[in-house]
C-alpha positions as CSV (number, residue, x, y, z in Angstrom):
1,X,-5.7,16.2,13.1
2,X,-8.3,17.9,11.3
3,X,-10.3,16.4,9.0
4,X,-12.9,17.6,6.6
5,X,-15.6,15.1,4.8
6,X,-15.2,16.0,0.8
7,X,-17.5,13.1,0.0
8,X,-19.8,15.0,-2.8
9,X,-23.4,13.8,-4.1
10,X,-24.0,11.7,-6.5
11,X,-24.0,13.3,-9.8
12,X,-20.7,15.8,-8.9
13,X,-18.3,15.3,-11.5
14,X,-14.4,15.6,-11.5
15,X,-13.6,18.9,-13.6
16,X,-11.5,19.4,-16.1
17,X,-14.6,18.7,-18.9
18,X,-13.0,21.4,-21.4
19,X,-9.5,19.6,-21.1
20,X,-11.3,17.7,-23.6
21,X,-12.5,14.1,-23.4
22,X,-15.9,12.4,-22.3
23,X,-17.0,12.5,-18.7
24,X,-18.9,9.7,-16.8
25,X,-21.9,11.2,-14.9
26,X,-21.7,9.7,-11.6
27,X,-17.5,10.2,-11.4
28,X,-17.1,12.1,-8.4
29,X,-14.7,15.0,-7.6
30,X,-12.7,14.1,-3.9
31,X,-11.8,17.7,-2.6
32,X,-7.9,17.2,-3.7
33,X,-6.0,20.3,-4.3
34,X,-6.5,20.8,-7.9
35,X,-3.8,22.5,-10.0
36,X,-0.7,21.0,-7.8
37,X,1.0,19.1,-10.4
38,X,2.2,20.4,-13.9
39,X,3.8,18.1,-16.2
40,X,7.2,17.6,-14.9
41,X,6.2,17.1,-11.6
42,X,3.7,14.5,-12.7
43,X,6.6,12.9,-15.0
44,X,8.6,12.9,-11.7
45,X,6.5,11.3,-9.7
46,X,6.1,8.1,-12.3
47,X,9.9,7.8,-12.3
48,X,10.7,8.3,-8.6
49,X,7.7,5.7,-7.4
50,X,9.0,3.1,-10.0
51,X,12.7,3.9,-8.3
52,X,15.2,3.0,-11.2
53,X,17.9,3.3,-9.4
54,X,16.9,0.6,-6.7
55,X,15.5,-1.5,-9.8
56,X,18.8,-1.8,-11.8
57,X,20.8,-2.7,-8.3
58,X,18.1,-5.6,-7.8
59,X,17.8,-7.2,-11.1
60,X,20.3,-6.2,-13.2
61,X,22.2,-9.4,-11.8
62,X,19.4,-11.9,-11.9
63,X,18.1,-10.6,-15.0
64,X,21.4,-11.5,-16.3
65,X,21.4,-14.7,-14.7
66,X,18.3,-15.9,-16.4
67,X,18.5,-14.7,-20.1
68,X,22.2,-14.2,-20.2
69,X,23.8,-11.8,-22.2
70,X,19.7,-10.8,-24.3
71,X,19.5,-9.1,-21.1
72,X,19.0,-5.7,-22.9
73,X,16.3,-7.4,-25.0
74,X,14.4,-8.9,-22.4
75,X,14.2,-4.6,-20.5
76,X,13.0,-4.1,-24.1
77,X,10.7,-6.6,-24.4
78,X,9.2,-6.2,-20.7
79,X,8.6,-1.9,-22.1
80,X,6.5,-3.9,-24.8
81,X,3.4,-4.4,-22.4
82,X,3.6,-1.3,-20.0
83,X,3.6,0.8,-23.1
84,X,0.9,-0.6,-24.5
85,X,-0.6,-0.4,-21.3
86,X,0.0,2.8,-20.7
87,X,-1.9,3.9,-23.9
88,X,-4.8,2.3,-22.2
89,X,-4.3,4.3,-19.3
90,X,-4.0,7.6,-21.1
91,X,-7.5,7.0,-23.2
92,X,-9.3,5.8,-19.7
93,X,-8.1,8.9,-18.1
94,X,-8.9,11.3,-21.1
95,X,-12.5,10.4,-20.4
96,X,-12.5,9.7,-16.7
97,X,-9.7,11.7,-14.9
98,X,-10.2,9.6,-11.9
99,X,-7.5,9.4,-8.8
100,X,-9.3,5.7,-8.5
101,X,-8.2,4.9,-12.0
102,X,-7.6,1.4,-12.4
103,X,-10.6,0.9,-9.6
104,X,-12.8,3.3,-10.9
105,X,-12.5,2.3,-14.6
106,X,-13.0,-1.4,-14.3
107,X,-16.1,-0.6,-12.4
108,X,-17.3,1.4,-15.3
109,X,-16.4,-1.3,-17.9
110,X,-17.1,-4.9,-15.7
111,X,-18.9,-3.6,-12.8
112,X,-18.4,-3.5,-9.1
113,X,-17.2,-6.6,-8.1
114,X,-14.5,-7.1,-10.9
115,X,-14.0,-2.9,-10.5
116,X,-13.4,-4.1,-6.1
117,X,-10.7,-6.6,-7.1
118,X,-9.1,-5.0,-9.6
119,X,-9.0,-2.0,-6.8
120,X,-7.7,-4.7,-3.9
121,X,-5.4,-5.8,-6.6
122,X,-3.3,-2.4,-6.8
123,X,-3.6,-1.9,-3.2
124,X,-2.2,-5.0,-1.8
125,X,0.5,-4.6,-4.4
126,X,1.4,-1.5,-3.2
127,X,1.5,-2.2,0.3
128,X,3.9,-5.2,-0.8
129,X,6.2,-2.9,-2.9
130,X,6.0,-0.3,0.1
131,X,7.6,-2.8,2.9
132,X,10.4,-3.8,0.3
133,X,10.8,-0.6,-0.5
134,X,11.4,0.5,3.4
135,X,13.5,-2.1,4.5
136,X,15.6,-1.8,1.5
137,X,16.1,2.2,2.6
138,X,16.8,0.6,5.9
139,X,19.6,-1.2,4.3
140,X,21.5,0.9,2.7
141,X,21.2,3.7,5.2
142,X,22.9,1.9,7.5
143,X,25.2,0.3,4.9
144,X,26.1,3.6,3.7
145,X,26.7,4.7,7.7
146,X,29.4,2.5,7.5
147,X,30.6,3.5,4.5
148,X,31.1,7.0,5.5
149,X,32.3,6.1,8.9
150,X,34.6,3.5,7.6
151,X,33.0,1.5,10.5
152,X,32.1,-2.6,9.8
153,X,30.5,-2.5,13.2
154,X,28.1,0.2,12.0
155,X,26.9,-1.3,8.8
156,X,26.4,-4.6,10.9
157,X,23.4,-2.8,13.2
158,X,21.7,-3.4,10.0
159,X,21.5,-7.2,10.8
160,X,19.8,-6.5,14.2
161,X,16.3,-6.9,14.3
162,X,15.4,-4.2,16.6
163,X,17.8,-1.8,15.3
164,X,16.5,-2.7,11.5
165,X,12.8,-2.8,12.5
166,X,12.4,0.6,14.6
167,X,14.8,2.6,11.7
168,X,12.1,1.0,9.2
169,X,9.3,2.1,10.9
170,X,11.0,5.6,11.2
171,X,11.4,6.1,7.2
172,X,7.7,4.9,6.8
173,X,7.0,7.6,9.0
174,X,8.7,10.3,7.4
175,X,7.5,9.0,4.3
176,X,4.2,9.2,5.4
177,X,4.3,12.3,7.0
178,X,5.5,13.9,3.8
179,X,2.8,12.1,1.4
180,X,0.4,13.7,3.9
181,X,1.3,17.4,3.8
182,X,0.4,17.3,-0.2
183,X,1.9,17.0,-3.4
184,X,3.2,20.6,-3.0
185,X,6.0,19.2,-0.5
186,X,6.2,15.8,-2.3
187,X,7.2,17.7,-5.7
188,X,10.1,19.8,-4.0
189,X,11.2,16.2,-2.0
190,X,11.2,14.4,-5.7
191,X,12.8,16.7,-8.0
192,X,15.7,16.7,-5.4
193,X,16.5,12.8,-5.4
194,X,15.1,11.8,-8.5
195,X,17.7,14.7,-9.9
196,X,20.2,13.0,-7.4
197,X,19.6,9.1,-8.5
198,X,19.6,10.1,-12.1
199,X,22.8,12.3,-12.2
200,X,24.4,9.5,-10.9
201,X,23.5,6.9,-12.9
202,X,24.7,8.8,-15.5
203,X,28.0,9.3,-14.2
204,X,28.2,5.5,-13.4
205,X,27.5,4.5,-17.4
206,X,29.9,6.8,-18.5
207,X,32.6,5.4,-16.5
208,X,31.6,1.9,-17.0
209,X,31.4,2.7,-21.0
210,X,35.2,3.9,-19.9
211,X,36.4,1.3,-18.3
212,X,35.0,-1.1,-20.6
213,X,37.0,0.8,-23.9
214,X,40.1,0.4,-21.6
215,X,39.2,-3.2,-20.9
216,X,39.9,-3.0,-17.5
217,X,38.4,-5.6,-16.4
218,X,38.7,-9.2,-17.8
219,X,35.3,-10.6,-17.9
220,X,34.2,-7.4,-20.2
221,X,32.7,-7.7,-23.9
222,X,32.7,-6.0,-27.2
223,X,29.0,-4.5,-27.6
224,X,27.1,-6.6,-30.2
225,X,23.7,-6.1,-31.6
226,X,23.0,-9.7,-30.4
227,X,22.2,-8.7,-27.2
228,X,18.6,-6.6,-28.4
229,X,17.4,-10.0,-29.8
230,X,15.1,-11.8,-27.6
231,X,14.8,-14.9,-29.7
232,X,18.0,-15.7,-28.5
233,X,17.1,-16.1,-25.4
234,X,18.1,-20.4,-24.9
235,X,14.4,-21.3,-23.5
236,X,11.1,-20.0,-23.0
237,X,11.2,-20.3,-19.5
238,X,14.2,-18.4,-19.1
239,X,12.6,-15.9,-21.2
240,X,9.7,-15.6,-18.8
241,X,11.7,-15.7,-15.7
242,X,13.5,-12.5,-17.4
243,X,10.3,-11.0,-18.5
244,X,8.9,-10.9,-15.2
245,X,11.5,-9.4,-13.5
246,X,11.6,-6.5,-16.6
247,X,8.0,-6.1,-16.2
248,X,8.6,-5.5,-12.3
249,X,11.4,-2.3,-13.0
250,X,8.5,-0.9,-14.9
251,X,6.3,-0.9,-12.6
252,X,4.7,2.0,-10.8
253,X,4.6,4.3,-14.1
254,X,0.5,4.2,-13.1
255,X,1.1,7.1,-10.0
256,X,1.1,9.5,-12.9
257,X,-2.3,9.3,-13.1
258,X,-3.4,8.3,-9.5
259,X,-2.6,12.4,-9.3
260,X,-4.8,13.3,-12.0
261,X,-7.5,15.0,-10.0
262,X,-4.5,17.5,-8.4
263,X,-3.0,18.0,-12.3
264,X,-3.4,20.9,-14.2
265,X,-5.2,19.8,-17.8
266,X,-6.5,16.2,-15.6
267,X,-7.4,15.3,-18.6
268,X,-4.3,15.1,-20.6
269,X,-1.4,16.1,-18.9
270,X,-1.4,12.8,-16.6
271,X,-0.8,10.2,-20.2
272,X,1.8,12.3,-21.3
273,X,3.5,12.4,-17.7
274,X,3.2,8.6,-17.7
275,X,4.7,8.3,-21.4
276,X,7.7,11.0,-20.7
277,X,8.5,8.3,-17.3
278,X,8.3,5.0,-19.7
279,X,10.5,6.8,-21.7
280,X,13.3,8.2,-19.5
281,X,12.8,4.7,-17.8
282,X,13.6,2.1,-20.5
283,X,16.6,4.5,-22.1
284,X,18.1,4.6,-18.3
285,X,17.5,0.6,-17.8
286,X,19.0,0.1,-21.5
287,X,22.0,2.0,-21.4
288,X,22.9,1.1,-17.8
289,X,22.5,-2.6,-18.7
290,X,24.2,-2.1,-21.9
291,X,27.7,-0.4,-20.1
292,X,27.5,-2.9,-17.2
293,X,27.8,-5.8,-19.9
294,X,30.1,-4.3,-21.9
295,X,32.5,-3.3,-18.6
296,X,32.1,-6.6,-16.5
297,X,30.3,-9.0,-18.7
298,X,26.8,-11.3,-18.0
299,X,28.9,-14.2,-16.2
300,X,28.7,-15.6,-13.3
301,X,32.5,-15.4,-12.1
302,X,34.6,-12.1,-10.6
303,X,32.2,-8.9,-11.2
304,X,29.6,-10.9,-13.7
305,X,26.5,-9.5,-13.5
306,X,25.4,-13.0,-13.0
307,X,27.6,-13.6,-10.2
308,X,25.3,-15.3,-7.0
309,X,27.2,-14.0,-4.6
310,X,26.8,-10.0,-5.7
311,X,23.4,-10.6,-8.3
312,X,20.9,-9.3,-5.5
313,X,22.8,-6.3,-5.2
314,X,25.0,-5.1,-8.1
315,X,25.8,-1.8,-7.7
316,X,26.9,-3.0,-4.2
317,X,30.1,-4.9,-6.0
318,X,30.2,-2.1,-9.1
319,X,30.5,1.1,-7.5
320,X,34.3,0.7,-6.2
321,X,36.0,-0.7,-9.5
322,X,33.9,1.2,-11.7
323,X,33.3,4.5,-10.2
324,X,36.3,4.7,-7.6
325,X,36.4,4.8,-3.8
326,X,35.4,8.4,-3.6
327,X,32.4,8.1,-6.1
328,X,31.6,5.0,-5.3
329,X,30.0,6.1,-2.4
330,X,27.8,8.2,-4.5
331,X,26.1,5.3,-6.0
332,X,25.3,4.1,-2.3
333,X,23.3,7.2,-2.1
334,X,22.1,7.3,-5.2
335,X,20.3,3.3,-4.0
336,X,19.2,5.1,-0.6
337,X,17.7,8.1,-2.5
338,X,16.1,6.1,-5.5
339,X,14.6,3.7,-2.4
340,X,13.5,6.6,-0.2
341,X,11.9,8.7,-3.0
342,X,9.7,5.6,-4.0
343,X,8.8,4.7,-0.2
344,X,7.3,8.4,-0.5
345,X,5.7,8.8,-3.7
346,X,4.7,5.3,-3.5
347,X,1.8,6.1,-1.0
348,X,0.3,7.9,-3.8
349,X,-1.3,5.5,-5.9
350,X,-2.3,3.3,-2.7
351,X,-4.0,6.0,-0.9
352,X,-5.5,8.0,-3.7
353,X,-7.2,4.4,-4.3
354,X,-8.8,4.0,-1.1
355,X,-10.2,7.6,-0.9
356,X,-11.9,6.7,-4.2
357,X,-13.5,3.1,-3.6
358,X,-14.7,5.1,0.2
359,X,-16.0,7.7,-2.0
360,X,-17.7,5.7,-4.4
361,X,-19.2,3.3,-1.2
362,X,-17.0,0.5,-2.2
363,X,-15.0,1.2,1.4
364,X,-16.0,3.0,4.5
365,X,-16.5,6.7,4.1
366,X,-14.2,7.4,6.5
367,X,-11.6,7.2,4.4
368,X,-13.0,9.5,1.8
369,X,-12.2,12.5,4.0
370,X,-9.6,15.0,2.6
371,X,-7.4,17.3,5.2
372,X,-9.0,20.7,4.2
373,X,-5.3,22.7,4.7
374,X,-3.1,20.3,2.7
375,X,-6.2,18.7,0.3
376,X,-4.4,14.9,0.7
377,X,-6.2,11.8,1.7
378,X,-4.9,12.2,5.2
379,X,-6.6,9.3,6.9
380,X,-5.9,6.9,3.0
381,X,-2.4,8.1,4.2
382,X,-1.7,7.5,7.4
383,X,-3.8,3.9,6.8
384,X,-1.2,2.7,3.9
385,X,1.5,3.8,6.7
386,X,0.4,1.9,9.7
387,X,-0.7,-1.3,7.2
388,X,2.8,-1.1,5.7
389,X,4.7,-0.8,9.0
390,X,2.6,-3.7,10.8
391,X,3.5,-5.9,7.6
392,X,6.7,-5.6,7.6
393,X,7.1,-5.6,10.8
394,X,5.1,-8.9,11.6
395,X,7.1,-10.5,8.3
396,X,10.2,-9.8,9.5
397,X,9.4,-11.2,12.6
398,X,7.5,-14.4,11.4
399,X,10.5,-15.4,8.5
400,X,12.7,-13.8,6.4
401,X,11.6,-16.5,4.1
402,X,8.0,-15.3,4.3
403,X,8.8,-11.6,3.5
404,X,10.7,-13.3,0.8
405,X,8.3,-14.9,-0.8
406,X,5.6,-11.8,-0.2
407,X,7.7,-9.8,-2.5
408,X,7.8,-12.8,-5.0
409,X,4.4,-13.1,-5.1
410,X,3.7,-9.7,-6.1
411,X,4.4,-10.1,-9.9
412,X,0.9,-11.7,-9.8
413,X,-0.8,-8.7,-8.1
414,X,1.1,-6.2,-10.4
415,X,-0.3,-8.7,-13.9
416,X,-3.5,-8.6,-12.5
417,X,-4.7,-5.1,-11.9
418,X,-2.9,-3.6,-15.3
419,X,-4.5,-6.6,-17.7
420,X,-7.8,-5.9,-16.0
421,X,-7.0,-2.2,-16.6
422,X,-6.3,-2.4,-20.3
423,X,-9.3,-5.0,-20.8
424,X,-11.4,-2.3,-19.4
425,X,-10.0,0.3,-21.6
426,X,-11.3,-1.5,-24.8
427,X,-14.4,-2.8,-23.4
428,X,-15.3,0.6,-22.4
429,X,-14.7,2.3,-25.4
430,X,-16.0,-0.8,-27.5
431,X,-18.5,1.7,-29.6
432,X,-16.0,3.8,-31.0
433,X,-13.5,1.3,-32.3
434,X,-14.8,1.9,-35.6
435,X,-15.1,6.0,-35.3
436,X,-11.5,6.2,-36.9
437,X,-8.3,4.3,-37.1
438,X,-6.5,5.9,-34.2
439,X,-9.3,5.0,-31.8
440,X,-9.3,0.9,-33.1
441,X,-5.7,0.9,-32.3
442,X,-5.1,3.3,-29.1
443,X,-8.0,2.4,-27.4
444,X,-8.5,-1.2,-28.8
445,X,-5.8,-3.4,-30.1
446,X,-2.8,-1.9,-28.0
447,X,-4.7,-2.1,-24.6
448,X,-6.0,-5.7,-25.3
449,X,-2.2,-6.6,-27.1
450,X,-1.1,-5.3,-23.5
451,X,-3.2,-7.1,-21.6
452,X,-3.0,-10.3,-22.9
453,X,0.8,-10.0,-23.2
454,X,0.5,-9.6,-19.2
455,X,-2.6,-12.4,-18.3
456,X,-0.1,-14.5,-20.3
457,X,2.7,-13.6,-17.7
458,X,0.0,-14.1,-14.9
459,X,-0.6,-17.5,-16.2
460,X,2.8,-18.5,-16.6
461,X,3.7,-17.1,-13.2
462,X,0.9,-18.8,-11.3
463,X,2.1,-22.2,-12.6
464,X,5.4,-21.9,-11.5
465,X,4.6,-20.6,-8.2
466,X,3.1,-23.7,-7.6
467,X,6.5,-25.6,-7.4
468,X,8.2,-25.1,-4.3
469,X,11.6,-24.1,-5.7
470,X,10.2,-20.5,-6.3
471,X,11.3,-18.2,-4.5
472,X,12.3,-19.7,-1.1
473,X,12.0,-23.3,-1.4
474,X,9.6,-23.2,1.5
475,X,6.1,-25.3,1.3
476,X,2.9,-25.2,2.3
477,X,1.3,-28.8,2.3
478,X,3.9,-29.6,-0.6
479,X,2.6,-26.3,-2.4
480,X,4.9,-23.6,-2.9
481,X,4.7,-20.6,-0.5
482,X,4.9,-18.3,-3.0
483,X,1.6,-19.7,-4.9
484,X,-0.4,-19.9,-0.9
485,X,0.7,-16.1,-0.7
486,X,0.0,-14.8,-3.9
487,X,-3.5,-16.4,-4.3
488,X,-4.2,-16.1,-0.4
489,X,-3.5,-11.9,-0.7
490,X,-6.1,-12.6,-3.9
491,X,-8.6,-14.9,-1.7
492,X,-8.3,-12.4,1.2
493,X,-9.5,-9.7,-1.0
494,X,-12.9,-11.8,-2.0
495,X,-13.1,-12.5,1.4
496,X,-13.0,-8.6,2.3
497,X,-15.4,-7.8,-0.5
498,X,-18.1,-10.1,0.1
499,X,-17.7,-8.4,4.2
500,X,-18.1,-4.9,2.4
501,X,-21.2,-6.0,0.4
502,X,-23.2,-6.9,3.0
503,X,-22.5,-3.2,4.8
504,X,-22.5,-1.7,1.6
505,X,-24.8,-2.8,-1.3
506,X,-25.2,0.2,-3.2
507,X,-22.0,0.3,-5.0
508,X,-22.5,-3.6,-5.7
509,X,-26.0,-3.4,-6.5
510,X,-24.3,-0.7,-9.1
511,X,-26.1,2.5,-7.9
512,X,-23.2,4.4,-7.2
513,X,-20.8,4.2,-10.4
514,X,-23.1,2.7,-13.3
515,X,-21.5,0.3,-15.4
516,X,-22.0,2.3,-19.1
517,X,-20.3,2.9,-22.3
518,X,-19.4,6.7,-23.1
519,X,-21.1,8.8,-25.7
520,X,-18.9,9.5,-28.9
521,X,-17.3,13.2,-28.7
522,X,-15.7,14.9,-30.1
523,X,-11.7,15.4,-29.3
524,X,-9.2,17.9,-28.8
């Protein structure tokens, strides 16, 4: 493949200064095609990568399981922190239209090192959620193969390793292959199965709202305004186990912005892409857990939400009493699409990341080289693809109980890199707090309200990883497996920086991106 170096000198910065908002000196533009995304497509792109489809068949069960029938409040109360979050994100980006964002911004605010982690953070995250993400698209391909074929036999290749493996690696390839040829050809993908997912979720709330008014089934409820009280919730422990997993089904909102260098007005149109997804997000997540209560209940016999035997995968056990044979099978497609669409878009974020730290010196430069026909990241690209295939693969091969404590730990990764983020936001812009009342609270009080709503969930998480009856049960000198992952991936990544100092020492030495606080200016 072709490859062009877009690495420019220092002193080059991103465009997009009469979109209005301050501009760092030193922030670099990367050579991505600019004008690709408009605000739909942006808005698209946050919903697809967050998957809300594949999120409500994962959790809607154990969410139940844990915080009973508040489950409703606890998707609420986990919106709490992304939003505030998100305002964070939208002021950083109004100033600094960055595709490194969180990276690039906590560099700004803390300086490289924090700025390195905070960077590792999202991109071992990512890497995580892109594994999952493949091998549950391997799942349900072949799941819905047997479906359509009426087949048992062909929904079983599924549970061979070979068979699973090789059809995972061949998504991951496809998704890669279609991350790489731009965001031209990712927009036309997404709009086509983000439509798809969402249509039929739509159709699956109204027929359980229907069912539910017929009482068709036994274990449904009578809707009460109970269930959007999260003091409810019997203990505080069950009320973090839920929040956790609500704050998860948020997650990926940020790849709004991780496009902001190919958006048309960089620096606005990104914020209100991510603000459009939070929204569309939390009234999809509410009113599918709202008609799945109603229709079937929060228990944990028959079709309860809560049931062990279907939790890990509700829509699995739903989409034949609620939606019908026929349609049923819709919902199976809706799970691959939703799965599939994420896999893809998912690479966006992760390798829009590493084409910044190369660019800024924080990585080798070879990965700050953009393909001049399609204006991606190619080699960024193709490196989240091979590091996402090889983890998987070597996970599944290792343990399932590994993989399955990988994808446990990653809660802590996700916490980390969005409290940093919204620290940084009102660190950064610490001068201005007092410029007017809109700037104290957007760029102040709601980032740090965010953040320390999510170090708190850090915290909490960190200490119960630490007991070996999370996640697996498996141990690791009497420690839980889940806690050695989580802070290994985090230990890994000092481990990795201190390498990359040593080749390196500019950025560290903070010659590259200077750690500053903006001028005032004037806004749009």
């Amino acid at each position: 493949m072709t490859q062009l170096d877009a690495r420019p000198l220092v002193g080059d910065t991103v465009s997009g200064a009469a979109d209005g908002g301050s501009q760092a000196h030193d922030v670099r533009s990367k050579g991505l095609g600019k004008g690709s995304v408009g605000l739909l497509g942006s808005a698209v792109i946050g919903i697809s990568t967050v998957a809300p489809v594949y999120c409500l068949t994962s959790t809607l069960g154990s969410t139940a399981g844990e915080v009973g029938l508040q489950m409703p409040a606890v998707f609420l109360a986990g919106f709490l922190p992304m939003l505030l979050v998100a305002f964070a994100y939208r002021e950083l980006n109004k100033a600094m239209p960055d595709c490194g964002t969180s990276f690039t911004w906590t560099v700004k605010a803390f300086g490289p090192r924090i700025g390195w982690m905070c960077g590792w953070g999202l991109v071992i995250a990512t890497i995580i959620v892109l594994s999952n993400l493949a091998g549950v698209a391997t799942s349900y391909f072949w799941l819905l193969a047997g479906e359509i074929t009426n087949n048992p036999s062909v929904a079983a290749l599924d549970d061979n390793k070979f068979v699973h493996i090789a059809t995972c690696l061949t998504l991951i390839a496809l998704a890669t292959a279609i991350s790489y040829r731009g965001m031209t050809a990712t927009k036309g993908v997404q709009y086509a199965l983000v439509g798809l997912q969402l249509a039929v979720l739509a159709i699956f709330v109204a027929m359980a709202f229907q069912k539910a008014s017929a009482g068709t089934f036994d274990t449904g409820l009578d809707f009460s305004w109970q269930w959007m009280n999260p003091f409810a919730v019997e203990s505080m422990a069950a009320f973090t186990a839920g929040l956790s997993l609500s704050i998860f089904m948020y997650w990926g909102w940020d790849a709004c912005l991780a496009t902001n260098e190919e958006t048309t007005g960089s620096t606005k149109t990104p914020g209100r892409a991510s603000l459009i997804a939070m929204v569309v997000l939390v009234g999809s997540y509410l009113a599918t857990g709202v008609a799945a209560q109603m229709a079937v209940g929060s228990g944990d016999k028959g079709l309860g939400l809560a049931n062990p035997e279907t939790s890990d995968n509700v829509f699995a056990a739903l989409a034949g009493p609620v939606m019908g044979p026929v349609l049923g099978v819709l919902l199976f497609v809706a799970v691959l699409a939703s799965a599939a669409a994420s896999l893809q878009t998912t690479f966006i974020p992760v390798a829009r990341t590493v084409l910044a730290m190369s660019t800024y010196e924080a990585l080798p430069p070879s990965y700050a080289k953009v393909h001049p026909k399609f204006k991606t990241p190619g080699r960024a690209t193709v490196m989240a693809g091979v590091a996402t295939g090889a983890f998987y693969t070597v996970m599944t091969l290792v343990s399932e109980n590994v993989l399955t404590d990988t994808i446990f730990a990653l809660g802590l990764m996700i916490c980390f890199y969005y409290s940093l983020t919204a620290f940084a936001c009102a660190w950064y812009f610490r001068k201005e707090l007092r410029r007017s009342s809109r700037d104290l609270f957007f760029k102040g009080v709601f980032p740090v309200l965010g953040g320390l709503l999510l170090a708190a969930v850090f915290t909490k998480t960190l200490i119960d990883m630490w007991d070996p009856a999370y996640g697996s049960g498996s141990t690791v000198l009497g420690v839980g497996s889940v806690f050695v992952i989580g802070v290994g991936l985090l230990a890994l990544g000092l481990v990795i920086m201190f390498v990359t100092e040593r080749r390196s020492p500019a950025f560290f030495r903070g010659q590259v991106l200077t750690k500053e606080t903006p001028a005032l200016v004037v806004e749009d």
